[in-house]
C-alpha positions in Angstrom: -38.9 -71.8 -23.3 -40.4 -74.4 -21.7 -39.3 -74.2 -17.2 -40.1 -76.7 -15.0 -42.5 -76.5 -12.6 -41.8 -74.9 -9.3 -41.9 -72.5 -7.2 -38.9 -70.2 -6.3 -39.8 -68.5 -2.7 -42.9 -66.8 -3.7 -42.2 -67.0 -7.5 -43.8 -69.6 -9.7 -41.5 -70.1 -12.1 -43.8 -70.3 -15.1 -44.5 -66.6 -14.6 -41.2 -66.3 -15.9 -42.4 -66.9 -19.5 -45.4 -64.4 -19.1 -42.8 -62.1 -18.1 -41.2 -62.4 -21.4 -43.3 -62.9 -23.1 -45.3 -59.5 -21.8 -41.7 -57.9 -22.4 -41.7 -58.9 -26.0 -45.5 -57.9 -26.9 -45.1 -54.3 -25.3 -41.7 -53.6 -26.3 -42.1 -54.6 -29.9 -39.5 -56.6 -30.2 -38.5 -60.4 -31.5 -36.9 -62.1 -28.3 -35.6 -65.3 -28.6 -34.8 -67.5 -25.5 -33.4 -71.0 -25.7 -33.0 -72.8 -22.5 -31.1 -75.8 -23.7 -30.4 -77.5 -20.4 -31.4 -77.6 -16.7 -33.3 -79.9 -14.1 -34.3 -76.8 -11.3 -37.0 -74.2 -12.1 -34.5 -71.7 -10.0 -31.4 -72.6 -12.3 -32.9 -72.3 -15.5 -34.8 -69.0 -14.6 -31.5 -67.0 -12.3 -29.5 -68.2 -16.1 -32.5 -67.1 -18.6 -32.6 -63.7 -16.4 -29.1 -62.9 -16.5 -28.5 -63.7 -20.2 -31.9 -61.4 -20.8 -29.7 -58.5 -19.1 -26.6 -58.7 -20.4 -28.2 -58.7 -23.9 -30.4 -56.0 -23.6 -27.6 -54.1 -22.0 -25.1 -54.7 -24.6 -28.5 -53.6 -27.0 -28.9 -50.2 -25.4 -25.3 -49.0 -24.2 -23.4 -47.0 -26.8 -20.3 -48.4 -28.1 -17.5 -45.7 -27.6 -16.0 -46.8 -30.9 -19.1 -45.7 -33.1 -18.9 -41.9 -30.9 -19.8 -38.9 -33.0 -20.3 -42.0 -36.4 -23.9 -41.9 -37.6 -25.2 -45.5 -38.0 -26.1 -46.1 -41.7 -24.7 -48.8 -43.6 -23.9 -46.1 -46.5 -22.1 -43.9 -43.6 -24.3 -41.3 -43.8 -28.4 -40.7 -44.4 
């Protein structure tokens, strides 16, 4: 996830990597982040950022069709 160079107010934007990459280590979790297009360091991190959060919310929120289901591929453990 290569961002350009730059700085965005106080943020360098090649933090933003470590940031993920910190998120990834400590969480135990595989995170893949493709950043297919962009010319400004502010662009490509405000997109990478919000697709990060929508993910991860749509990871963790429970999906009112599956209420009171236990998930198991067998239906039961």
């Amino acid at each position: 996830m290569p961002f350009k160079s730059g700085m965005i107010g106080t943020f360098d934007s090649q933090l933003a990597y470590e940031f993920f990459q910190g998120f990834a280590n400590h969480a135990f979790v595989t995170l893949h982040i493709d950043n297919l297009r962009g010319e400004n360091a502010h662009h490509q991190a405000e997109t990478v950022f919000k697709a990060f959060a929508r993910a991860l919310r749509m990871a963790l929120e429970i999906d009112p069709r599956a209420a009171g289901v236990i998930p198991s591929t067998k239906g039961s453990l």
